[in-house]
C-alpha positions in Angstrom: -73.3 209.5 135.0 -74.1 212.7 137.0 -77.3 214.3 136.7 -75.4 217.6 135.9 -73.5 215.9 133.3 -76.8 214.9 131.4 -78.6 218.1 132.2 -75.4 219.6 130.2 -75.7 217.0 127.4 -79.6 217.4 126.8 -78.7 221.1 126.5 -76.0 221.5 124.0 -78.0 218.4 122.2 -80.8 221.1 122.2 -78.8 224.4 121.2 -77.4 221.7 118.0 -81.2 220.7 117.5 -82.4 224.6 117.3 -79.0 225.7 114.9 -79.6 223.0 112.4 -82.7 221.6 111.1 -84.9 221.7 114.6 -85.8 218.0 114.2 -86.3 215.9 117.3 -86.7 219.3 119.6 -89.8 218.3 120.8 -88.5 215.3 122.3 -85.4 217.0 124.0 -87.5 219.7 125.6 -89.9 217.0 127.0 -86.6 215.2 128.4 -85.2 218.5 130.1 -88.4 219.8 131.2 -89.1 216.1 133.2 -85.9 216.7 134.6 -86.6 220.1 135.4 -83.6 222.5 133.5 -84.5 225.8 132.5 -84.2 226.1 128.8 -82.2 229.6 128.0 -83.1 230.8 124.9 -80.7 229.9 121.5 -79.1 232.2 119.6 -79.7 231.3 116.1 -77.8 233.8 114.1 -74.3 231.6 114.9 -71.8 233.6 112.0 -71.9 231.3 108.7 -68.6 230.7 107.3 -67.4 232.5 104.4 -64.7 229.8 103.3 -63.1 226.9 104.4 -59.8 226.8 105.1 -57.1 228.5 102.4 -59.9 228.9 100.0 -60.2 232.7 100.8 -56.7 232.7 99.5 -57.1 230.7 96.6 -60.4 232.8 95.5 -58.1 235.6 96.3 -55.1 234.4 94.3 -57.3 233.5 91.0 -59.0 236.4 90.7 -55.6 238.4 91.3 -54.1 236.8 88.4 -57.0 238.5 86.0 -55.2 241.7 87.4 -55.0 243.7 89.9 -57.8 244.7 91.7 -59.2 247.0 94.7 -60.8 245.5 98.2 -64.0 246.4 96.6 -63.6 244.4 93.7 -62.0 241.4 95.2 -65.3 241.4 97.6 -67.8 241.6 94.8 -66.1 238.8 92.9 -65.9 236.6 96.2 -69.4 237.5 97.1 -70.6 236.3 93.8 -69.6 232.7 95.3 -71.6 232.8 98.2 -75.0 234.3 97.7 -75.9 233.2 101.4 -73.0 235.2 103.4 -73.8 238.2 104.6 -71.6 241.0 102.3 -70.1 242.8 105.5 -69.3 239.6 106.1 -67.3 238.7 103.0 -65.8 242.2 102.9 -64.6 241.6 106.4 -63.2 238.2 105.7 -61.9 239.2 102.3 -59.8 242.2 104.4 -58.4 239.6 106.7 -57.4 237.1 103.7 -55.1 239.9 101.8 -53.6 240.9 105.0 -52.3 237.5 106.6 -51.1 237.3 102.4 -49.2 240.2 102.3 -47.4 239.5 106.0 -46.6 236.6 104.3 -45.6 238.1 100.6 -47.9 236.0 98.7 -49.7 239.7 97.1 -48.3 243.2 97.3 -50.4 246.3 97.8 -50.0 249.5 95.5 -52.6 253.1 96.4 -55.5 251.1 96.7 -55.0 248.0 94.3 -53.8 244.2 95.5 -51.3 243.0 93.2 -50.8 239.0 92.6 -46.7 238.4 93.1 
């Protein structure tokens, strides 16, 4: 194995380390400093996911089916399932949801209220 090719593993090994629960980054800096690789810093504030996949749509499509309701609304009842995302972030996610729905005619829009078809 190339030297490059472990430098690269220690790394990412170390960016995985810092984003989750920082155990065992002691011992991966030790490694990559006896090798001598600059450590660049980590961004921590990786975006957390709002929902895993279609269940944007079906938090969308049961609360729809209490009524129609605005973007606003549809937000505050999604946000209210996960206390930990950011709200822009939920809002923003929310947005996207209804719109890949309506290009595919699962809710209608009317003024400013999403409609369950």
């Amino acid at each position: 194995m190339q030297d490059k090719t472990i430098d690269s593993a220690l790394l990412e090994l170390r960016k995985q380390i810092i984003r989750g629960n920082g155990q065992s980054q002691d011992a991966v800096e030790t490694l990559l400093a006896m090798r001598g690789v600059d450590m660049p810093p980590v961004n921590r504030g990786h975006r957390p996911d709002v929902a895993k996949r279609y269940q944007m749509r079906l938090w969308i499509t049961k609360a729809l089916k209490d009524g129609p309701q605005t973007l606003q609304e549809l937000t505050d009842h999604i946000a209210d399932r996960t206390p930990d995302v950011p709200r822009r972030l939920v809002y923003g996610r929310v947005s996207q949801a209804l719109h890949k729905m309506y290009g595919k005619g699962l809710v209608r829009h009317k003024g400013q209220l999403w409609l369950d078809t």
